[in-house]
C-alpha positions, -999 to +999 in steps of 0.1 A: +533-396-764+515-366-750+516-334-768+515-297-757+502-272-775+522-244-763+510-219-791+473-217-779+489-211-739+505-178-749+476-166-770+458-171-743+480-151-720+480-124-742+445-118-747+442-121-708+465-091-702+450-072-733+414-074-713+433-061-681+444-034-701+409-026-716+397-023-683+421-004-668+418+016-698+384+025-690+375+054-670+343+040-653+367+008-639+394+032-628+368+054-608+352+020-592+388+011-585+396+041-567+367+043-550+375+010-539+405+020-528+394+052-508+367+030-491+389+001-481+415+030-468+390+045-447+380+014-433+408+008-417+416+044-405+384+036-387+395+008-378+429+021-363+410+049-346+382+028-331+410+006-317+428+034-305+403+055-291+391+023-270+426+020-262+431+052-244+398+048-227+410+021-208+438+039-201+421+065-188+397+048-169+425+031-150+441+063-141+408+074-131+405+047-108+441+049-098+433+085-089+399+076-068+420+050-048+445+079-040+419+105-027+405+075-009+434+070+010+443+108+011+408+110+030+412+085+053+444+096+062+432+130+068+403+119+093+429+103+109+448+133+115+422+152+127+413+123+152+453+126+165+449+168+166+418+166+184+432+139+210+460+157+210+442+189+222+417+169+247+451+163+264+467+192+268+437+203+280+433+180+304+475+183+314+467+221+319+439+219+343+466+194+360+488+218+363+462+243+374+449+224+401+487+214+417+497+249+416+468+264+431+474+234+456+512+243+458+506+278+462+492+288+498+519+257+509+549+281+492+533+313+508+529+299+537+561+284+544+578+321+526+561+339+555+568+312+584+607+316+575+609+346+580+588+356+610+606+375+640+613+351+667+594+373+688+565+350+707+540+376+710+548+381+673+518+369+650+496+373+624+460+372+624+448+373+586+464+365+548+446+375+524+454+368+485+444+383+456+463+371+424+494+382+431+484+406+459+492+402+491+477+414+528+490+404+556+477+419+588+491+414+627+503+423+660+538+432+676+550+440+704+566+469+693+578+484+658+613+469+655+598+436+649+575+447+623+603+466+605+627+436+603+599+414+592+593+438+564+624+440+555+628+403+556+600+402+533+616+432+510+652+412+504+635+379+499+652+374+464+625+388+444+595+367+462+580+400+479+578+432+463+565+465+464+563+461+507+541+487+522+534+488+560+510+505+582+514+503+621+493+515+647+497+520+684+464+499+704+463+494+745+457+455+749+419+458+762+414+476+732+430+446+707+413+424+735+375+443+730+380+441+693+387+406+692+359+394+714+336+422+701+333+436+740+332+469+751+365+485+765+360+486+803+362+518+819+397+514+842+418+543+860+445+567+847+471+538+851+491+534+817+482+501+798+504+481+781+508+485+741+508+463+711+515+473+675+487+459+648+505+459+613+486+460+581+513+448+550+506+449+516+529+437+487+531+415+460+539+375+460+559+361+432+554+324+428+588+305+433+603+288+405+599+324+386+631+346+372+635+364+406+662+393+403+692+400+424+690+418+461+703+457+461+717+477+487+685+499+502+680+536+502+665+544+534+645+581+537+633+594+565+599+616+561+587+645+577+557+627+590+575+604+609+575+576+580+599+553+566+608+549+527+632+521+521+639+523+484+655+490+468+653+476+430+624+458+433+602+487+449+597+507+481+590+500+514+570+523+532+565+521+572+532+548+580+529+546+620+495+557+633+487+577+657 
């Protein structure tokens, strides 16, 4: 039979937890034990921290990078935009020189066909020189007499707003002398006979491009002057016929 000696087990326990308690007992093993304790808890607050700290570096960096790929893009899309704006402005310049070019082409055809409508239907009625200056206009001619130069100036005047401002000059010239000054020849010297007369016309006004807010026709105020002029007053200005003598 096997036999157990229980009684030497439990002494054995006993003097066991009697040394613990010496040696907790002892001051010096409770300072090394807390010390151990204090060390071991710092090492892993550094350890937590490290880890954490590392953790919200990487964190950062990607966000960092995140934020670089945004600017990237932001950039890109900006050079982009400026590339549109300035395409954008090389053509609208070029439209406006279009524009520019058809309605300095457009406009002598508009004036020209203006004037042509509403000519006398006089044949010896014509005119000999248009000049225009912005939206000044000089027109200068010869009539037969003055009646045709007043309707045409008053044809001009109620044109719906295209000619305004109409001032006429007229002046009384024998035919050699219109003749002389065309082919720059002296006026012969002739007899006492009467000659017969044309009236040379000087207009000047101004010329409103069609296509333009032109406003309404108004009844004229017609004023004879003292000196033998016309003033025929109307909305859009006055019309002034000055014969010379």
């Amino acid at each position: 039979m096997i036999k157990v000696n229980l009684l030497d087990s439990v002494t054995e326990r006993q003097s066991s937890a009697a040394v613990v308690e010496a040696k907790v007992a002892n001051p010096a093993a409770r300072f090394w034990m807390l010390g151990a304790s204090v060390v071991v808890l710092l090492g892993l607050a550094m350890v937590f921290d490290y880890y954490s700290a590392a953790a919200s570096q990487r964190k950062a960096k990607a966000e960092l990078e995140k934020q670089e790929q945004i600017a990237a893009q932001m950039a890109a899309v900006n050079k982009e935009q400026a590339d549109l704006e300035k395409k954008l402005k090389d053509i609208q310049s070029r439209i406006d020189v279009i524009k520019k070019l058809r309605s300095s082409q457009q406009g002598p055809v508009s004036l020209l066909s203006d004037l042509n409508s509403r000519l006398p239907q006089d044949p010896d009625f014509r005119l000999n020189s248009i000049e225009q200056k912005g939206g000044e206009l000089t027109i200068e001619g010869q009539s037969p007499n003055e009646y045709a130069v007043t309707q045409f100036g008053r044809s001009l005047e109620f044109s719906n707003g295209l000619f305004t401002n109409v001032n006429i000059e007229t002046q009384r010239k024998d035919m050699d002398a219109v003749a002389a000054e065309r082919t720059d020849r002296a006026i012969p010297a002739g007899g006492s006979e009467q000659k017969p007369e044309t009236v040379t016309f000087t207009i000047r006004c101004k010329y409103t491009v069609p296509g333009q807010p032109q406003p309404q026709p108004q009844v004229a105020e017609v004023q004879h002057n003292p000196d033998g002029s016309k003033e025929i007053k109307t909305k859009h200005g006055t019309l002034t016929i000055t014969p010379r003598r």
